[in-house]
C-alpha positions as CSV (number, residue, x, y, z in Angstrom):
1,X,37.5,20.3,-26.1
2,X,38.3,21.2,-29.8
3,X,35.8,23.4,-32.1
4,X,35.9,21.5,-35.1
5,X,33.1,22.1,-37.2
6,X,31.7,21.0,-40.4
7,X,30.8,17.6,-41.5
8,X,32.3,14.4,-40.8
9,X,34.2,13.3,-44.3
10,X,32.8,10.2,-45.4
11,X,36.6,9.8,-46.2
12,X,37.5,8.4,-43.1
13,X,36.4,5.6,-43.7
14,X,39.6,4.4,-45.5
15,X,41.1,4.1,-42.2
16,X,40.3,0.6,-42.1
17,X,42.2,-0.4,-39.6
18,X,41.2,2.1,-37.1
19,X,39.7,0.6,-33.5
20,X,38.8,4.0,-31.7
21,X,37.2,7.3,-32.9
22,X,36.0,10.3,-30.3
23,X,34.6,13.2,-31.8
24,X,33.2,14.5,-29.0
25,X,32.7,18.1,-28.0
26,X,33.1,19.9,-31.4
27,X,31.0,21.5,-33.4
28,X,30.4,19.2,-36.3
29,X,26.7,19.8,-37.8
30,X,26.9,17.4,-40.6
31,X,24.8,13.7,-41.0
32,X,26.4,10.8,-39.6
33,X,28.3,9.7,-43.0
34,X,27.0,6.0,-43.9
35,X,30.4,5.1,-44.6
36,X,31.2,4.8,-41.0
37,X,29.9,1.7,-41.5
38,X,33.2,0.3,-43.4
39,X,35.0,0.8,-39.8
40,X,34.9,-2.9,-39.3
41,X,37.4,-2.7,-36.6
42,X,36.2,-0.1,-35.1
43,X,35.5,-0.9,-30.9
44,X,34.8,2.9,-30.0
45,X,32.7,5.8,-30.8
46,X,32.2,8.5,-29.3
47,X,30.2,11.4,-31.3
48,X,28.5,13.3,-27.9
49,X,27.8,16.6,-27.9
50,X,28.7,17.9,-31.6
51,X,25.2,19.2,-34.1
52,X,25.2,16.1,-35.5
53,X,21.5,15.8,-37.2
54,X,19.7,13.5,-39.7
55,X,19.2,9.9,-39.0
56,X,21.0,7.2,-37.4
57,X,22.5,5.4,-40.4
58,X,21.1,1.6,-41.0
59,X,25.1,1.4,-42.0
60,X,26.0,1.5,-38.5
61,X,25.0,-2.3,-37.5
62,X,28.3,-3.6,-39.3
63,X,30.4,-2.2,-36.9
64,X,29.8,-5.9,-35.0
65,X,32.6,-5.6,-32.8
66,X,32.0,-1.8,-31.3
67,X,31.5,-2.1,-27.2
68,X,31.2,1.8,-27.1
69,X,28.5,3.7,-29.3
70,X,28.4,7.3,-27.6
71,X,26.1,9.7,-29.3
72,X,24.4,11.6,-26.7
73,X,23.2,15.5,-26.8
74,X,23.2,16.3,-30.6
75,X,20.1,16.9,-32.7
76,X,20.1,13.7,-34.5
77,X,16.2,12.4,-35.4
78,X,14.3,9.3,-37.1
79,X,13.9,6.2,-35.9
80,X,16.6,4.1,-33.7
81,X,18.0,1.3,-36.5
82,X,16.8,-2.1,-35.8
83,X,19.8,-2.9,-37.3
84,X,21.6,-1.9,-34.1
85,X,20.5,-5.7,-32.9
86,X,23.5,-6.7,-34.6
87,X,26.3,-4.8,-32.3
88,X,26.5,-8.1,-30.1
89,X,29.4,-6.7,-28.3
90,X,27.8,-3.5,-27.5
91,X,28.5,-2.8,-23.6
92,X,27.5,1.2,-23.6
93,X,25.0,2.9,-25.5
94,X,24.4,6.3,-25.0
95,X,21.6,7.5,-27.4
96,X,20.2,10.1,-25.0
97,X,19.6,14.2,-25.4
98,X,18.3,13.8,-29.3
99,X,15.3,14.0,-31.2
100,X,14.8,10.3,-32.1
101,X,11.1,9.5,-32.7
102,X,9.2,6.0,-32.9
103,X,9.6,3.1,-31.2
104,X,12.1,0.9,-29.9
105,X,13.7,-1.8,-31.9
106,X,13.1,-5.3,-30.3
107,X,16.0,-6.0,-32.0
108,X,17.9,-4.3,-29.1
109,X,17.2,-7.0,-27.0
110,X,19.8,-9.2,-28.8
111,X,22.8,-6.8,-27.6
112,X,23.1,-9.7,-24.8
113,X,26.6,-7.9,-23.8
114,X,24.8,-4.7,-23.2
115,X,25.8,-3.0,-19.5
116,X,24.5,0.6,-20.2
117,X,21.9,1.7,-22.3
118,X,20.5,4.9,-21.8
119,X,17.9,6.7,-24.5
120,X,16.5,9.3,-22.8
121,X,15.1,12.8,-23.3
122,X,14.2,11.8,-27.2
123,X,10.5,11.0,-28.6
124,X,10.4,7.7,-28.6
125,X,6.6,6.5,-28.4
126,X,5.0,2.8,-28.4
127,X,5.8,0.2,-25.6
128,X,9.2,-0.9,-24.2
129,X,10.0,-4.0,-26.1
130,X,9.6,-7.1,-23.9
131,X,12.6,-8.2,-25.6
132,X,14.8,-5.9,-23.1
133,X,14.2,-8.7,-20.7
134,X,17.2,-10.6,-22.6
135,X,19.4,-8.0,-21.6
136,X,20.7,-10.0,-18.3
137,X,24.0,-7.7,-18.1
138,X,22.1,-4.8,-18.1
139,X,23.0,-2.5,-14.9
140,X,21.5,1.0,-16.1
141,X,18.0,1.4,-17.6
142,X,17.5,4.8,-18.6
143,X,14.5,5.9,-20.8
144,X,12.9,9.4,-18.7
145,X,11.6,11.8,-21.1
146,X,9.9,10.6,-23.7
147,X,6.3,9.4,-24.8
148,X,6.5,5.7,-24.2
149,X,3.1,4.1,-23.7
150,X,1.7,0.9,-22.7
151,X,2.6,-1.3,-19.7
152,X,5.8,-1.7,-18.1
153,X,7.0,-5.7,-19.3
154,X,7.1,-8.3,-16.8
155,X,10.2,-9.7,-18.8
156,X,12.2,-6.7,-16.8
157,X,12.0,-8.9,-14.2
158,X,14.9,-11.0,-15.6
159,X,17.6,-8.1,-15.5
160,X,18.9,-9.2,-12.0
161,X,21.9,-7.0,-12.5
162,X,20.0,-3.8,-12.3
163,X,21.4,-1.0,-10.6
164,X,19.9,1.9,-11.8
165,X,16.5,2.5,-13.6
166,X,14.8,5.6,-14.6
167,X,11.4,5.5,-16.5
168,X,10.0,8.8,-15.9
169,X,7.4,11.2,-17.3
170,X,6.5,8.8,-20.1
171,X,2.7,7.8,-20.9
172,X,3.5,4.2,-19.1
173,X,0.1,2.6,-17.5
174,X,-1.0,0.1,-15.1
175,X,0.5,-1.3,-12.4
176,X,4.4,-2.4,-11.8
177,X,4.8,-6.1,-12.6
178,X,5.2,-8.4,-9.8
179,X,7.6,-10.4,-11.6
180,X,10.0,-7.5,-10.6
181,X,10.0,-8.4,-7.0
182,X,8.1,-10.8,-4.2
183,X,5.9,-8.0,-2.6
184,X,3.2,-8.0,-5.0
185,X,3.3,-4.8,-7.1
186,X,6.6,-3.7,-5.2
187,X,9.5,-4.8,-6.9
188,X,12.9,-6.0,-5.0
189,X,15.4,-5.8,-7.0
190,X,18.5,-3.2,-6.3
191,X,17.5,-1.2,-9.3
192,X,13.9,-0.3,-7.4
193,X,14.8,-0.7,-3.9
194,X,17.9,1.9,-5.0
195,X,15.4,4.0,-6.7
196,X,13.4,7.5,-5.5
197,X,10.3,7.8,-7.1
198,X,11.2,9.7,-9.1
199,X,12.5,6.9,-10.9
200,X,8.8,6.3,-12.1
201,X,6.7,10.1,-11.8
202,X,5.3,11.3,-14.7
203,X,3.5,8.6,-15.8
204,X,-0.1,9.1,-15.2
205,X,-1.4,5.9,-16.1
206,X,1.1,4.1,-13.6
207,X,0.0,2.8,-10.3
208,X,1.2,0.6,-7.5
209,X,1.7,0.8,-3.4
210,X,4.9,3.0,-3.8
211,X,5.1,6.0,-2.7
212,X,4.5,9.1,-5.1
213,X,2.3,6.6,-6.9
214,X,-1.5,6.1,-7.0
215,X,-2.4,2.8,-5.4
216,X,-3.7,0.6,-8.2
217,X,-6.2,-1.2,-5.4
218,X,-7.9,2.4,-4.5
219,X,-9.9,0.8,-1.4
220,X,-6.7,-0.8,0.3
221,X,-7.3,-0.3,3.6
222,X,-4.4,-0.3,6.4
223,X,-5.3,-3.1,9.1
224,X,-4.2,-1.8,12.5
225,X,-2.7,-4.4,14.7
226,X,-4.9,-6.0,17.6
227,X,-2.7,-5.1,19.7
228,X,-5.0,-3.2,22.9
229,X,-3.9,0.0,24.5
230,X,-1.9,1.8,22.6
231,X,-2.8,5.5,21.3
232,X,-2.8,7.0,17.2
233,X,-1.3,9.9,17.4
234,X,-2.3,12.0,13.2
235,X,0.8,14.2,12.8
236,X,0.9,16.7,10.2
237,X,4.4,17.0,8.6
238,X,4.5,20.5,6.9
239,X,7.1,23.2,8.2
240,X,3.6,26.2,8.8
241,X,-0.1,25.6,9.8
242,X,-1.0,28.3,11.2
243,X,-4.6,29.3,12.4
244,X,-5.9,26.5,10.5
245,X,-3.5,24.0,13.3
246,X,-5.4,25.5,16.3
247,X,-8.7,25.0,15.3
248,X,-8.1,21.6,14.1
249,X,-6.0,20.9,17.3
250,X,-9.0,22.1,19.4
251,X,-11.8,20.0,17.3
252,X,-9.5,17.2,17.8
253,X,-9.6,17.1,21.7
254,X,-13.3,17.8,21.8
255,X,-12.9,14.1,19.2
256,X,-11.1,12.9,21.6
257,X,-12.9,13.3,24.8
258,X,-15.7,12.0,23.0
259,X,-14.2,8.8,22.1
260,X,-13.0,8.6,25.4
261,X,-16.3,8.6,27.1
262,X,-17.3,6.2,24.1
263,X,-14.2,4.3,25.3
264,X,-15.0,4.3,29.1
265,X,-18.8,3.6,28.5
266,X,-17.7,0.3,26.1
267,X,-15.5,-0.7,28.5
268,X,-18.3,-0.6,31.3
269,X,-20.9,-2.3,29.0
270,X,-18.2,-4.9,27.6
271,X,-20.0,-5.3,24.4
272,X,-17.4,-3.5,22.3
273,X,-13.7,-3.7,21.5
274,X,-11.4,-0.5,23.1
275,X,-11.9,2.6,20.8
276,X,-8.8,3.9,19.6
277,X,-8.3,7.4,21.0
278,X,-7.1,9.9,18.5
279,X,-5.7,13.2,19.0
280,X,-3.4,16.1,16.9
281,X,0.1,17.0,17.0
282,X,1.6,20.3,15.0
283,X,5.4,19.2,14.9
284,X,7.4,21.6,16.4
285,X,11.1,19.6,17.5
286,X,13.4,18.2,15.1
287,X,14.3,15.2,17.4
288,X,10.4,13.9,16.9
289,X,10.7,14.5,13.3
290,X,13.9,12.5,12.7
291,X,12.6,9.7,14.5
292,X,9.9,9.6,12.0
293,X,12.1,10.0,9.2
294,X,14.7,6.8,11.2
295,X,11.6,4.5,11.8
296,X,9.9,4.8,7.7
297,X,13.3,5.2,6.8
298,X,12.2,8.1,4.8
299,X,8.5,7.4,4.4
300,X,9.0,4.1,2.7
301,X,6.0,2.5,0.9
302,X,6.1,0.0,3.7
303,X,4.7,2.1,5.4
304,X,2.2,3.0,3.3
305,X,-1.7,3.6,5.0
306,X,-3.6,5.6,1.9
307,X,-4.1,8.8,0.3
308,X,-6.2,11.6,1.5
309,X,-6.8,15.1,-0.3
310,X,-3.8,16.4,0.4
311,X,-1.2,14.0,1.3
312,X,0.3,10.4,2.3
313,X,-0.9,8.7,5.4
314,X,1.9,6.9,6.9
315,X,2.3,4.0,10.0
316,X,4.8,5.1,12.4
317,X,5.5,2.5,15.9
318,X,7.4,4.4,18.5
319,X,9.8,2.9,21.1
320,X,7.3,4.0,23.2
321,X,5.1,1.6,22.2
322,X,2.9,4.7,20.7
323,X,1.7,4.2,17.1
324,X,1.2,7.3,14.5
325,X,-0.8,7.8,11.8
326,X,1.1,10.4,10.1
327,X,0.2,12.9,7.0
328,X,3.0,13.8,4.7
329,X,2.1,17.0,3.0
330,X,2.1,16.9,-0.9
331,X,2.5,21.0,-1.2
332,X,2.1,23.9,1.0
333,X,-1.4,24.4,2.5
334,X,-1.4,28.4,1.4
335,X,-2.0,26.5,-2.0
336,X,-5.6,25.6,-0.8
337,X,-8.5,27.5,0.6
338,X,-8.5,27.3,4.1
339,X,-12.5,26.3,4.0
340,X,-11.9,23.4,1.5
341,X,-8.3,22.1,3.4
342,X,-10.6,22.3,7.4
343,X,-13.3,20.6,5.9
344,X,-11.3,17.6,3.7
345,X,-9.0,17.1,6.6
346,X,-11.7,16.9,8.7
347,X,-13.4,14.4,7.2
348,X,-10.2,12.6,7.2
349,X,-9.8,12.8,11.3
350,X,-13.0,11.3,11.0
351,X,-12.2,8.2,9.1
352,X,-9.2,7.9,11.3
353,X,-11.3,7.7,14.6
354,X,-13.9,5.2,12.6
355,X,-10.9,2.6,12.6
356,X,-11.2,-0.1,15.2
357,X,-8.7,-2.6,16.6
């Protein structure tokens, strides 16, 4: 790390012959000069983490035969250059940490040698271009932090190389395009199967059968299997319940030697189906909760039952042939009124119990 500081002399560009330029981790608070643009030779840049401000010059797209265009963490603003389009050999770009507004050239979807593009934490609005699904070398999508709107393109679909994608807290609606995988609005590909969710948070408008995300069908019920004789078991997953626990655990058995005798009288009768019995668990062992954790391999969206007022409902089957309906906490229940959280859950126990075979 040096501490140059000034501006960049537009001088240099009479080093015509010159392939690789850092200036990285100085102090320069000048514009980028336009003259870089005479650099035709030029294959690296690096300008990260300087006070570079003003624009991205237009000046910039001669430099045809750059791979590495570094400008991350300075305060440069305006609009990304469609002119960049023309950096065919471009394998890195590193745009990210600014103050760049607008929207996103299409034009960036002719970088077809493009491996790393990353343009987060700027203010970049409108839709992502469906021209990025050109970019078929692409291994890291990042674009978190900004104010993109609109849909997420089904043309992502064609960046099989994918490794690592990050869209977060943008404005980005609807659901996640099937194209991006075979299970309907969960996509398959190592970028989302690699990803946490909060890959995608943030976005209100977004919605699919993932966990952290609102489902986009909201009626999408969970169809037990027919499977006769075995028990639900609703665990709550949350380190402290408290008083609240013991009066839910007590209305649960009176539930439950209710649908017992339900059970026993159906069974007597034969005129219905066996009633699932139901009863309430407050997790004390680790051993039970790492099981949970091994069998949804960390509440995957496989897993996936519904949403309730406070949490995620998950399916968990048991080696011992018991199956779970289990609530992953979204916060801390000191967070609610104790009133409000008895009676919500409650209602939820009793939708639970409702479900048949």
């Amino acid at each position: 790390m040096n501490a140059l500081f000034g501006s960049i002399p537009p001088q240099i560009s009479y080093l015509s012959e010159l392939e690789y330029l850092d200036l990285s981790l100085n102090k320069f608070s000048s514009k980028i000069p336009p003259e870089i643009g005479r650099l035709t030779n030029l294959k690296v840049l690096h300008l990260r983490q300087n006070n570079l401000n003003g624009s991205i010059p237009e000046e910039i797209g001669r430099l045809n035969i750059l791979t590495e265009f570094v400008l991350q963490n300075n305060q440069i603003d305006g609009f990304i250059p469609s002119s960049l389009g023309n950096m065919s050999n471009l394998v890195i770009l590193f745009l990210y940490g600014n103050e760049l507004s607008g929207f996103v050239p299409p034009e960036m979807g002719n970088l077809s040698n493009l491996d790393q593009l990353d343009i987060s934490h700027n203010l970049l609005t409108d839709p992502i271009p469906p021209t990025f699904g050109n970019l078929k070398k692409l291994t890291i999508l990042h674009m978190f932090d900004n104010s993109l709107t609109g849909p997420i393109p089904s043309e992502l679909g064609n960046l099989k190389s994918l490794k690592s994608v990050s869209l977060q807290h943008n404005n980005l609606l609807g659901s996640i395009p099937a194209s991006l995988g075979d299970l309907g609005s969960i996509p398959d590909s190592n970028a989302f199967l690699n990803a946490s969710i909060g890959a995608l948070q943030g976005n209100k408008g977004l919605c699919g059968n993932v966990t952290g995300l609102e489902p986009c069908n909201a009626s999408m019920i969970y169809k037990h299997s027919s499977k006769r004789g075995h028990k639900v078991v609703f665990l709550l997953v949350c380190p402290l319940l408290g008083a609240v626990t013991v009066l839910l655990s007590i209305f649960g058995f009176v539930l439950f030697m209710q649908r017992r005798n339900t059970d026993l009288e159906s069974k007597q009768s034969k005129t219905e189906d066996q009633v699932l019995s139901l009863s309430i668990v407050h997790i004390n062992g680790r051993t039970l909760y790492d099981k949970i954790i091994k069998v949804t391999n960390g509440f995957d969206a496989l897993y996936y039952i519904g949403k309730g007022g406070h949490g995620t409902i998950y399916k968990v089957g048991l080696t011992s042939g018991d199956i779970l309906a289990v609530k992953k906490f979204n916060r801390p229940l000191h967070d609610a009124g104790e009133n409000r959280f008895q009676k919500e859950f409650l209602n939820e126990i009793r939708a639970l119990i409702d479900i048949r075979h």
